[in-house]
PQR file with spaces between the fields and no chain letter, atoms N, CA, C, O and H, PARSE charges and radii, in Angstrom:
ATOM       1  N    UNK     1      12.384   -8.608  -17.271 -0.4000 1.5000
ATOM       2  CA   UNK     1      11.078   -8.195  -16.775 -0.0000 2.0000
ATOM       3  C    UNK     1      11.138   -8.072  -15.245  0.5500 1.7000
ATOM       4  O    UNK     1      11.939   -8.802  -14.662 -0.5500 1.4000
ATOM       5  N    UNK     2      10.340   -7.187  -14.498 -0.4000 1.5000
ATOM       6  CA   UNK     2      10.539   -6.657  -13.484 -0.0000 2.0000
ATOM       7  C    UNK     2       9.181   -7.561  -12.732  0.5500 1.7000
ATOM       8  O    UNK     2       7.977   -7.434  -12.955 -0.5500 1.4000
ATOM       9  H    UNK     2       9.689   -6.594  -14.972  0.4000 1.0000
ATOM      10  N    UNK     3       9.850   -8.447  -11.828 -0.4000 1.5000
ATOM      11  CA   UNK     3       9.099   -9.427  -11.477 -0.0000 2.0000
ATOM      12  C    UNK     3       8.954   -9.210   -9.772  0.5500 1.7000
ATOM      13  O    UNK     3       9.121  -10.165   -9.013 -0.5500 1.4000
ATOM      14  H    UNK     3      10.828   -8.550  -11.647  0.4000 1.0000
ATOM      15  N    UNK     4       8.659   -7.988   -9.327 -0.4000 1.5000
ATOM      16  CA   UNK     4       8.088   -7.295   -8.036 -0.0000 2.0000
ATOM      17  C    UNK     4       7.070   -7.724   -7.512  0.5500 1.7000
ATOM      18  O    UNK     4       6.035   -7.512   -8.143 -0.5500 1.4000
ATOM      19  H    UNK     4       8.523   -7.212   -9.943  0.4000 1.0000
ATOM      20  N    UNK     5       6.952   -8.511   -6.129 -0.4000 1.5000
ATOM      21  CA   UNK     5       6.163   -9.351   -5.739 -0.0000 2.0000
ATOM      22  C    UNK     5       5.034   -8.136   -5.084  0.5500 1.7000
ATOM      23  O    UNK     5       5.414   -7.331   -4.234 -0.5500 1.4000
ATOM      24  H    UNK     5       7.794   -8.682   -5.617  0.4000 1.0000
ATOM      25  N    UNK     6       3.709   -8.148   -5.586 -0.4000 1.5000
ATOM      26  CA   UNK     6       2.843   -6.765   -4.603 -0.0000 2.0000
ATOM      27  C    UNK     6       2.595   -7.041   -3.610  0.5500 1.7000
ATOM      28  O    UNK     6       2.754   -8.248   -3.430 -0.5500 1.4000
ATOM      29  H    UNK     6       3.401   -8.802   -6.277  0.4000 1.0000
ATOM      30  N    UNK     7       2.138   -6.340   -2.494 -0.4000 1.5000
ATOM      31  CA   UNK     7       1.439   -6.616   -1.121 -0.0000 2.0000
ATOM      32  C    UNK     7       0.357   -6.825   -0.940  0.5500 1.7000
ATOM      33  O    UNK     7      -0.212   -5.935   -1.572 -0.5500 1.4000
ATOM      34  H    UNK     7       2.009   -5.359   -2.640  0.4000 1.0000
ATOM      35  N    UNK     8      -0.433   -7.475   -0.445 -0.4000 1.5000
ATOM      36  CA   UNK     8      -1.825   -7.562   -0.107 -0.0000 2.0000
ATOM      37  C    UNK     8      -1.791   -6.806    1.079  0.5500 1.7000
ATOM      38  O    UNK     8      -0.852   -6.584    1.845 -0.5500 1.4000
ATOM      39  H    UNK     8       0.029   -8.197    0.068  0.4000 1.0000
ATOM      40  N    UNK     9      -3.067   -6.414    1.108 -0.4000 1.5000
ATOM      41  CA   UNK     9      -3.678   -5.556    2.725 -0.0000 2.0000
ATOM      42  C    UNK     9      -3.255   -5.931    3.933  0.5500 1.7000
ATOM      43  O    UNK     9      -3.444   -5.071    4.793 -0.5500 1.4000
ATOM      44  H    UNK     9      -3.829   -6.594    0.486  0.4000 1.0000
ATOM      45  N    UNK    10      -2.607   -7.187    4.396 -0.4000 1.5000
ATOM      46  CA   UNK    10      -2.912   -7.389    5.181 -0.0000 2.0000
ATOM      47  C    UNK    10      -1.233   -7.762    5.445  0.5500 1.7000
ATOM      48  O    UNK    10      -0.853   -7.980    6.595 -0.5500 1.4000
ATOM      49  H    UNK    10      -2.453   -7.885    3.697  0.4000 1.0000
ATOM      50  N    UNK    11      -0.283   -7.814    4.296 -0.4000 1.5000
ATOM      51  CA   UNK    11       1.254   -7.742    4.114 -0.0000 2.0000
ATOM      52  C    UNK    11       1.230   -6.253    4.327  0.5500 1.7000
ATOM      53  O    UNK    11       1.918   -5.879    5.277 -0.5500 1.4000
ATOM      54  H    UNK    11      -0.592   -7.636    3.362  0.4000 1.0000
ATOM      55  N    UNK    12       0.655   -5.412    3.722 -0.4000 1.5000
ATOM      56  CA   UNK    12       1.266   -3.884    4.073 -0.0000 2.0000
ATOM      57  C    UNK    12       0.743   -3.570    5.099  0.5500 1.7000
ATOM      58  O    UNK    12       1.580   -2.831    5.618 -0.5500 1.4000
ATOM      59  H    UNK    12       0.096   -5.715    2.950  0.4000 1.0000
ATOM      60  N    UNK    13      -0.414   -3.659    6.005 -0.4000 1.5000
ATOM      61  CA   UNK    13      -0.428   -3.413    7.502 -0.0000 2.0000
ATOM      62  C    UNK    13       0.499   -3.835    8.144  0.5500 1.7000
ATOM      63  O    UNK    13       0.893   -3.233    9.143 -0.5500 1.4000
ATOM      64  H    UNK    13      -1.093   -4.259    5.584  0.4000 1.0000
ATOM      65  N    UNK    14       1.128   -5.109    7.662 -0.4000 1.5000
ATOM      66  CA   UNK    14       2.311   -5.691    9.066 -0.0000 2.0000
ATOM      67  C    UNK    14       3.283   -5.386    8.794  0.5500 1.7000
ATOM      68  O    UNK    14       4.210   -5.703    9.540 -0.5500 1.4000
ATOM      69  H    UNK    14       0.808   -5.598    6.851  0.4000 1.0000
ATOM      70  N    UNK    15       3.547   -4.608    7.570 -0.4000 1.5000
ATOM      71  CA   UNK    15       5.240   -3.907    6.701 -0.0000 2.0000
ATOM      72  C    UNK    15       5.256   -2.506    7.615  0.5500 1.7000
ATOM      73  O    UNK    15       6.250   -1.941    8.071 -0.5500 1.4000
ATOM      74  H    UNK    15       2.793   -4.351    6.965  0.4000 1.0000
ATOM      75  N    UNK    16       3.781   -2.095    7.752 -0.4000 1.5000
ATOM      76  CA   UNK    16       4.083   -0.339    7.868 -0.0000 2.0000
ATOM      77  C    UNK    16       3.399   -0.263    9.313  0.5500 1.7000
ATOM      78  O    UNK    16       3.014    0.782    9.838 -0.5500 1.4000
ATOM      79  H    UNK    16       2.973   -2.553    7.382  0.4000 1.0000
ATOM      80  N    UNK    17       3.320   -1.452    9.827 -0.4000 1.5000
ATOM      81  CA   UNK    17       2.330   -1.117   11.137 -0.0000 2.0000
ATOM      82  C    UNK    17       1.214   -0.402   11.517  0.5500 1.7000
ATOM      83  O    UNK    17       1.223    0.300   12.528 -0.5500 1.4000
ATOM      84  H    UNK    17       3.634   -2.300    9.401  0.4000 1.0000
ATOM      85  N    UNK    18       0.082   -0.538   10.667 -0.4000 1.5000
ATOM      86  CA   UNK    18      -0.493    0.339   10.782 -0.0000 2.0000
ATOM      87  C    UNK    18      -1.843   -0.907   10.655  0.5500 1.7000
ATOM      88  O    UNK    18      -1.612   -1.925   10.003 -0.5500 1.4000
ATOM      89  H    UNK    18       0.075   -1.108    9.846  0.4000 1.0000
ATOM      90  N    UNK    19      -3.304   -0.705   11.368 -0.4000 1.5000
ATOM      91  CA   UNK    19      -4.887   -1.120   10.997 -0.0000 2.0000
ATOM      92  C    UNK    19      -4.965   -1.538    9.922  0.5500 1.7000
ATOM      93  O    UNK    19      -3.899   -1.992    9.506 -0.5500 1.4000
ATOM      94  H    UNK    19      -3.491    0.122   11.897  0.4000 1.0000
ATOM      95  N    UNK    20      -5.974   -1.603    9.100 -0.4000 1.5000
ATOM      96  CA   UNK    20      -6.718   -2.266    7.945 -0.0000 2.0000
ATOM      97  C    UNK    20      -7.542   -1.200    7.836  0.5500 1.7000
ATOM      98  O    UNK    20      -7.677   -0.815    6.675 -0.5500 1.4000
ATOM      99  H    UNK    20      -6.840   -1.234    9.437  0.4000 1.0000
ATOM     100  N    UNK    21      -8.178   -0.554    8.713 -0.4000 1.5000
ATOM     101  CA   UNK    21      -9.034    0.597    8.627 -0.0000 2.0000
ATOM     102  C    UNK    21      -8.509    1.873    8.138  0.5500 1.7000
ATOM     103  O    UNK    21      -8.989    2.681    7.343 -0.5500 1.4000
ATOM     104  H    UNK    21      -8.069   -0.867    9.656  0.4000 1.0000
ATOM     105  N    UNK    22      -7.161    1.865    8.945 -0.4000 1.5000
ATOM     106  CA   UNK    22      -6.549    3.433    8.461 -0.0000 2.0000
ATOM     107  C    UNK    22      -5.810    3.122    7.057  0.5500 1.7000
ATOM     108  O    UNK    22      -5.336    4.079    6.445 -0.5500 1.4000
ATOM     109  H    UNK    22      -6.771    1.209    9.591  0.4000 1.0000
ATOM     110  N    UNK    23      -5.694    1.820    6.525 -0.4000 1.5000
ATOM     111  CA   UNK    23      -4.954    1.410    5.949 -0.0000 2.0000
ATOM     112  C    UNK    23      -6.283    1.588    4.463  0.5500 1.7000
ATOM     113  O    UNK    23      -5.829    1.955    3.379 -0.5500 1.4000
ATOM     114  H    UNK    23      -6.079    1.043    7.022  0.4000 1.0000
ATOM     115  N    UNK    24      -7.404    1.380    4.544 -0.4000 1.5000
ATOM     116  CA   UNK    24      -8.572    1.861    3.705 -0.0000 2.0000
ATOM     117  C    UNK    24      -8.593    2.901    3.719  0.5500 1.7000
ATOM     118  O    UNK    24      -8.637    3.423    2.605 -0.5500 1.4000
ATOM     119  H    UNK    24      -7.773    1.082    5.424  0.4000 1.0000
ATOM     120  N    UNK    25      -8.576    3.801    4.892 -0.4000 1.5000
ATOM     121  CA   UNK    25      -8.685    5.585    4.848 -0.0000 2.0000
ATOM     122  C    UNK    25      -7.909    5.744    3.871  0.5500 1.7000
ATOM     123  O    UNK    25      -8.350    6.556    3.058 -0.5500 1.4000
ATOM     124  H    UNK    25      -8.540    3.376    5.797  0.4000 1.0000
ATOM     125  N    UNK    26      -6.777    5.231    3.576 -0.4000 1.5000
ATOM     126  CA   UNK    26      -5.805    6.486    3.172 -0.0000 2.0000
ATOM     127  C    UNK    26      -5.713    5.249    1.657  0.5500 1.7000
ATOM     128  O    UNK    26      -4.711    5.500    0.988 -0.5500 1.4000
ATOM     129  H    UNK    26      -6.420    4.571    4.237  0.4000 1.0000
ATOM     130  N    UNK    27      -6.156    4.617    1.353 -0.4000 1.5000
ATOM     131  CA   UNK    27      -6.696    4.370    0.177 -0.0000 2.0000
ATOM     132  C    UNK    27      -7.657    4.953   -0.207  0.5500 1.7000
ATOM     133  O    UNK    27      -7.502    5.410   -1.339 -0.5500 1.4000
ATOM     134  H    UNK    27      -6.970    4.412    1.896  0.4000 1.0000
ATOM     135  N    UNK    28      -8.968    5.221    0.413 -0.4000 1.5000
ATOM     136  CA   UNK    28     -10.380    5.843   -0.072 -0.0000 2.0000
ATOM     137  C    UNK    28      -9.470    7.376   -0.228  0.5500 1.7000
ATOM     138  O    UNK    28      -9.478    7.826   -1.374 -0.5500 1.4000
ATOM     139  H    UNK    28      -9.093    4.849    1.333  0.4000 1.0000
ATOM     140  N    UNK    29      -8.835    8.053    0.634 -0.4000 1.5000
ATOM     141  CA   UNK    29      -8.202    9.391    0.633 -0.0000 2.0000
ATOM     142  C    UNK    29      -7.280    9.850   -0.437  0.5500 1.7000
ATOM     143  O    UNK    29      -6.861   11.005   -0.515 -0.5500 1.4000
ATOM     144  H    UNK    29      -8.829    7.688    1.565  0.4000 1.0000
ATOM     145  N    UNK    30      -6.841    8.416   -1.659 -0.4000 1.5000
ATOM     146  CA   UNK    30      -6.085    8.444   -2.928 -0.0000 2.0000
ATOM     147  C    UNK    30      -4.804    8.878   -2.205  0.5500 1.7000
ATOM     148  O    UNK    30      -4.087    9.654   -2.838 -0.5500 1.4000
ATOM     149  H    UNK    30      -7.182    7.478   -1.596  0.4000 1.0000
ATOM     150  N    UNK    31      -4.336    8.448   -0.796 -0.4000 1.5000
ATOM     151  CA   UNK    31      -2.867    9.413    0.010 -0.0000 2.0000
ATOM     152  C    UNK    31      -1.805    8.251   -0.413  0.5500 1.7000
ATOM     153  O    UNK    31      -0.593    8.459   -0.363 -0.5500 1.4000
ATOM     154  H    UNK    31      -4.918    7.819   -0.282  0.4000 1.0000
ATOM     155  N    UNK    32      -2.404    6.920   -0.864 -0.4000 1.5000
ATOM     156  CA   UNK    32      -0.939    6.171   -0.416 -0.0000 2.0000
ATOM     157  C    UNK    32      -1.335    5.482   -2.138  0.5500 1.7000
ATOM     158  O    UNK    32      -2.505    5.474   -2.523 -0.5500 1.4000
ATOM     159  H    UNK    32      -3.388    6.751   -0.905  0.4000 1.0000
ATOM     160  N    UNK    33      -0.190    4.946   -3.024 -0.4000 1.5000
ATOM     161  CA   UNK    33      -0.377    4.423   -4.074 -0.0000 2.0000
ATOM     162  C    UNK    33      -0.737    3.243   -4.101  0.5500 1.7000
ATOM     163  O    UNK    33       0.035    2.597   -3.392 -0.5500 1.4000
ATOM     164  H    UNK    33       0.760    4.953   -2.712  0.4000 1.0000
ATOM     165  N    UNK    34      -1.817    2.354   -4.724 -0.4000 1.5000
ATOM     166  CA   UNK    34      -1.971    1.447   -4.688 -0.0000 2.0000
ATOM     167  C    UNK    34      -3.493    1.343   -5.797  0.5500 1.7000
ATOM     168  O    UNK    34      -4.339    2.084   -6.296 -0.5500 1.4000
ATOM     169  H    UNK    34      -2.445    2.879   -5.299  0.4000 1.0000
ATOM     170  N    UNK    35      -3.022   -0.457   -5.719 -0.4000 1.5000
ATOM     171  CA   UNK    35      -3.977   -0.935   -7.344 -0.0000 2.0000
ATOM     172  C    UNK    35      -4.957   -1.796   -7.081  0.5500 1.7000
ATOM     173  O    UNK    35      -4.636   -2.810   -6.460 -0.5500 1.4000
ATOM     174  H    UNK    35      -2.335   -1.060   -5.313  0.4000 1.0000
ATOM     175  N    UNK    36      -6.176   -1.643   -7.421 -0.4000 1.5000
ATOM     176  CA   UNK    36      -6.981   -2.915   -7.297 -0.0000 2.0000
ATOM     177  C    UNK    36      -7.043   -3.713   -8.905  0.5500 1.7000
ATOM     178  O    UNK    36      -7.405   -3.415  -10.043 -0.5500 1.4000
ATOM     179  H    UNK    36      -6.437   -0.819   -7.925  0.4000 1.0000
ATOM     180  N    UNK    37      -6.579   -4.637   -8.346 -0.4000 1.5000
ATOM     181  CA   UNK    37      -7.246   -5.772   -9.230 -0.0000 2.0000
ATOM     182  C    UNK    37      -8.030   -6.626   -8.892  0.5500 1.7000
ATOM     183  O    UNK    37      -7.611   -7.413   -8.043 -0.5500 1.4000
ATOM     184  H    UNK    37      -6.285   -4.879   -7.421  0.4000 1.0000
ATOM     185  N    UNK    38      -9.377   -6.807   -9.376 -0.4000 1.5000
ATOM     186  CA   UNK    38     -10.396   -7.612   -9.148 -0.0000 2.0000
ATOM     187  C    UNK    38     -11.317   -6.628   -8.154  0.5500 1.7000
ATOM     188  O    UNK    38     -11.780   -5.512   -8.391 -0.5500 1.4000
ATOM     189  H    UNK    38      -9.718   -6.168  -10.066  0.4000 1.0000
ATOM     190  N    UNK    39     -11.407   -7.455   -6.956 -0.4000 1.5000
ATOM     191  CA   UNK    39     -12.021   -7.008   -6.219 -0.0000 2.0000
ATOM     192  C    UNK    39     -10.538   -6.835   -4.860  0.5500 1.7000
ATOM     193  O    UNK    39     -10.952   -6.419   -3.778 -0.5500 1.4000
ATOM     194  H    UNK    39     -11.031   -8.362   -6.763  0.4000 1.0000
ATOM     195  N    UNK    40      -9.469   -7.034   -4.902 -0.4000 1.5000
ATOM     196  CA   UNK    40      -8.469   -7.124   -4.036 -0.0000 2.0000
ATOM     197  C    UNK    40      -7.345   -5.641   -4.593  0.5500 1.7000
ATOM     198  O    UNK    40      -7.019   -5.262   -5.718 -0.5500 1.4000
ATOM     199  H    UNK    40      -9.133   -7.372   -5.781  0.4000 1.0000
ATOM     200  N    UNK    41      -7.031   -5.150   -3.287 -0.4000 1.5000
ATOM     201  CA   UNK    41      -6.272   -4.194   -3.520 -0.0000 2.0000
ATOM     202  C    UNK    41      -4.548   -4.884   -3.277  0.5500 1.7000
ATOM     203  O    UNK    41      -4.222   -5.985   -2.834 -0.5500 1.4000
ATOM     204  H    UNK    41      -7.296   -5.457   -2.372  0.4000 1.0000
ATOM     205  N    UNK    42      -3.886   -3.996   -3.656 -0.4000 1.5000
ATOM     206  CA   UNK    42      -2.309   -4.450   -3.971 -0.0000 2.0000
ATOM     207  C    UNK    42      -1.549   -3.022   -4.050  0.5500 1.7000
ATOM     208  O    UNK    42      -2.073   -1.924   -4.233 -0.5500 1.4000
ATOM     209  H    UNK    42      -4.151   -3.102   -4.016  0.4000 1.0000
ATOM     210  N    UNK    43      -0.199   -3.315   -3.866 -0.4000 1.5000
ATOM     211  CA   UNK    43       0.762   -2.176   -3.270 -0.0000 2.0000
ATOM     212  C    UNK    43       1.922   -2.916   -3.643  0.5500 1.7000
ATOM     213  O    UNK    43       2.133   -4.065   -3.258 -0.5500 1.4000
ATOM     214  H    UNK    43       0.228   -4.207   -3.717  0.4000 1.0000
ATOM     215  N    UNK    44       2.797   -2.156   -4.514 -0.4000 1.5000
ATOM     216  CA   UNK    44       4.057   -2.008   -4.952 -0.0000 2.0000
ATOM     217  C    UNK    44       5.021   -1.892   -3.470  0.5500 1.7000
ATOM     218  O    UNK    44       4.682   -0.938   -2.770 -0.5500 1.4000
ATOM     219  H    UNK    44       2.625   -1.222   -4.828  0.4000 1.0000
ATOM     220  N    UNK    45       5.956   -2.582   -3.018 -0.4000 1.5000
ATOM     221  CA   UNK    45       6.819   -2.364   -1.805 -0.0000 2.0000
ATOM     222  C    UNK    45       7.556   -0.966   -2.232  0.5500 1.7000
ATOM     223  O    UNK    45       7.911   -0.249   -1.297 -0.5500 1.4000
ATOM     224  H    UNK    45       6.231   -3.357   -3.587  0.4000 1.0000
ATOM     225  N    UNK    46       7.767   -0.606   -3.309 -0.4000 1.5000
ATOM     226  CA   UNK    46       9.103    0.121   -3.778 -0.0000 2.0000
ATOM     227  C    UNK    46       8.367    1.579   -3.597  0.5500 1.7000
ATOM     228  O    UNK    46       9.123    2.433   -3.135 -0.5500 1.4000
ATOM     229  H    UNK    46       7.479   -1.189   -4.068  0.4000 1.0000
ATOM     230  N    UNK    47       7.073    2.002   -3.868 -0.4000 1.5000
ATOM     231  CA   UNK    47       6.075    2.821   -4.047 -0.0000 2.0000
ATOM     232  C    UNK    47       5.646    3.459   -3.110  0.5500 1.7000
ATOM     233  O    UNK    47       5.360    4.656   -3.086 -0.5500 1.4000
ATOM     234  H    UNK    47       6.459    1.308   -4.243  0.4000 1.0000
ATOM     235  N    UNK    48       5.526    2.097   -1.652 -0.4000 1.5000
ATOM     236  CA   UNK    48       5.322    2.228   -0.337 -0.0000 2.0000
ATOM     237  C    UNK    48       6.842    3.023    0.023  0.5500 1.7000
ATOM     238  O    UNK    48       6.848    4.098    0.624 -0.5500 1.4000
ATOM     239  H    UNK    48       5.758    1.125   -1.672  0.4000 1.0000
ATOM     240  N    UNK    49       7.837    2.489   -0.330 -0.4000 1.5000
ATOM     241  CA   UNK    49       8.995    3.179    0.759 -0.0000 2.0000
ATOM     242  C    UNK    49       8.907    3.906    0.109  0.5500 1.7000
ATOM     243  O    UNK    49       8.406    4.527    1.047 -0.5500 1.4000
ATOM     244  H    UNK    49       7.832    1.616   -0.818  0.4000 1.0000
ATOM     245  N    UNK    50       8.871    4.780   -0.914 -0.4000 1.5000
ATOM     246  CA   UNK    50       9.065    5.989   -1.399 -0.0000 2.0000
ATOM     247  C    UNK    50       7.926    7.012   -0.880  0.5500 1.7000
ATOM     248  O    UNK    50       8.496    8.019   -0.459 -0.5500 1.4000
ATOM     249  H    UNK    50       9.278    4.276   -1.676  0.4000 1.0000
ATOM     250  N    UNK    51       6.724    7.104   -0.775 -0.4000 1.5000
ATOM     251  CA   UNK    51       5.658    7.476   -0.136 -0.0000 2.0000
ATOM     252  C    UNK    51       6.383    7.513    1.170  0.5500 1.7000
ATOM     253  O    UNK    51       6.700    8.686    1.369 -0.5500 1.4000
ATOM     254  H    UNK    51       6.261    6.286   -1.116  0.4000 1.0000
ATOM     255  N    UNK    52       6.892    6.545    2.404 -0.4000 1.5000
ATOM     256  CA   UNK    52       6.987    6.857    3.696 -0.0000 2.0000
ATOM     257  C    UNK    52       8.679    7.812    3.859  0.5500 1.7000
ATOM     258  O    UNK    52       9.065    8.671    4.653 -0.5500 1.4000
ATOM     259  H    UNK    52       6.635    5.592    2.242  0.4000 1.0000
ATOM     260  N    UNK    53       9.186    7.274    2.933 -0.4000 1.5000
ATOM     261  CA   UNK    53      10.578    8.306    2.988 -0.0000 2.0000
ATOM     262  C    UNK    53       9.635    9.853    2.714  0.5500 1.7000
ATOM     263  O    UNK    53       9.804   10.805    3.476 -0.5500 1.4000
ATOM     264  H    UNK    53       8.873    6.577    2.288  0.4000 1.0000
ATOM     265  N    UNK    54       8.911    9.905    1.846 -0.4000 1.5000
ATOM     266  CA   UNK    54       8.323   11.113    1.576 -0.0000 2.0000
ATOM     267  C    UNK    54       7.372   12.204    2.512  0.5500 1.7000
ATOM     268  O    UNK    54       6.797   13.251    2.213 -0.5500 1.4000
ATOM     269  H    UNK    54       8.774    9.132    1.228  0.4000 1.0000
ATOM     270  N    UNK    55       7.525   11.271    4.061 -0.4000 1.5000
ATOM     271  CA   UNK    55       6.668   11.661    4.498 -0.0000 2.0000
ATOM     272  C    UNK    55       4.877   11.531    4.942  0.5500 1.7000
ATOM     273  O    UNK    55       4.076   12.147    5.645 -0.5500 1.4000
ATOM     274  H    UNK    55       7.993   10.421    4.305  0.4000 1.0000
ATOM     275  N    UNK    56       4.887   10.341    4.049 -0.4000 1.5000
ATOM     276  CA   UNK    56       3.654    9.475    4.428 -0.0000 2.0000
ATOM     277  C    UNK    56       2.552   10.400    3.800  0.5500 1.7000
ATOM     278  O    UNK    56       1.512   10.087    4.380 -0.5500 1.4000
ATOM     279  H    UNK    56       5.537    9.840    3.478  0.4000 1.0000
ATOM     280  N    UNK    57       2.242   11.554    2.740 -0.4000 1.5000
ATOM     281  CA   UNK    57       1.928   12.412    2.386 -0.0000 2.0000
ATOM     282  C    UNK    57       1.021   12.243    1.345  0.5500 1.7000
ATOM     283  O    UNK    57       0.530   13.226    0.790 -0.5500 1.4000
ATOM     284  H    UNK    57       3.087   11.808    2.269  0.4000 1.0000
């Protein structure tokens, strides 16, 4: 079983350097992959580098 630790908001702002704000934009914008569970959003690391190798797109 594929036991991939996710990111919280505030792990993938300090992974990709980037706000909390732009870091919602481009969640509300459906641009970057990512999951809410509950009321907390979460991000695959593997999903993220593939998205920024891709161009951030």
């Amino acid at each position: 079983m594929n036991k991939e630790r996710l990111l919280s908001v505030n792990d993938l702002c300090e992974y990709i350097g980037i706000g909390r704000d732009t870091l919602y934009k481009l969640i509300r914008n459906k641009a970057l992959p990512a999951y809410r569970l509950g009321r907390l959003w979460k991000f695959r690391k593997k999903e993220v580098d593939r998205w920024l190798k891709n161009g951030a797109q």
